[in-house]
N, C-alpha and C positions, 0 to 999 in steps of 0.2 A: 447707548443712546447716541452718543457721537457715529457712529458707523448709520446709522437711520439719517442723523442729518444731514451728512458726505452725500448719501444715495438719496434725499430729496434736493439738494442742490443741484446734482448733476441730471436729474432727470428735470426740473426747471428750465435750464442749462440748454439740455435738449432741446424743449417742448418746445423752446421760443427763441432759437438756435443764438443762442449768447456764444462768447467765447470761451471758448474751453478754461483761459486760463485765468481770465477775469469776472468771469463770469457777470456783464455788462453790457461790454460792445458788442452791437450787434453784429452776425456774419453774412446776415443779405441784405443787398442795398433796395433789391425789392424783390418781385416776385421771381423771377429765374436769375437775377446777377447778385454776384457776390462780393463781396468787397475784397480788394486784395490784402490788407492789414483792417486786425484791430481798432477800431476808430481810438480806444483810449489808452491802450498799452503797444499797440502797434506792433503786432506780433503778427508774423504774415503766414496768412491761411495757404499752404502751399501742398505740393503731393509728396510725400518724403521721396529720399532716391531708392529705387528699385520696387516703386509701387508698380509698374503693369509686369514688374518679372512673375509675380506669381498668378497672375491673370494669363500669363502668354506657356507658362507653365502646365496649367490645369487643363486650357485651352489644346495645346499638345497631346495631353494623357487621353482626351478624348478624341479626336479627330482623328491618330495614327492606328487606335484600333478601327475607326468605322471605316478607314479608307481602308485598310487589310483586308474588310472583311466584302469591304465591293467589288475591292478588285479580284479576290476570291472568287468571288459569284460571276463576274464578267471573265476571267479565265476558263472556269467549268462552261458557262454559256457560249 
């Protein structure tokens, strides 16, 4: 029963973008801006370090084969 009310708090949480750790303060000051801390624990909503590494990663795995395979077709052409 506990593990059902962890996973209805945190989808609450969610829905109505509370804080993750207080589940409270809210995390948008309105429609597109976000508050940089917590209003009531003051815990600051920030991007951890090495968040866009695996964005510029993925990013890579796909572009190196599509450019191979242009340049491919622009050699034979």
């Amino acid at each position: 029963m506990k593990a059902q009310a962890v996973a209805t708090t945190r989808l609450r949480t969610i829905w109505w973008g509370l804080c993750p750790q207080c589940h409270s303060g809210r995390i948008f000051s309105g429609s597109l801006s976000m508050n940089e801390e917590c209003p009531v624990r003051h815990l600051r909503f920030g991007r951890e370090p090495g968040y866009f590494t695996g964005a510029m990663c993925v990013s890579y795995a796909l572009v190196v084969p599509t450019l191979v395979v242009i340049t491919a077709i622009l050699a034979i052409l």
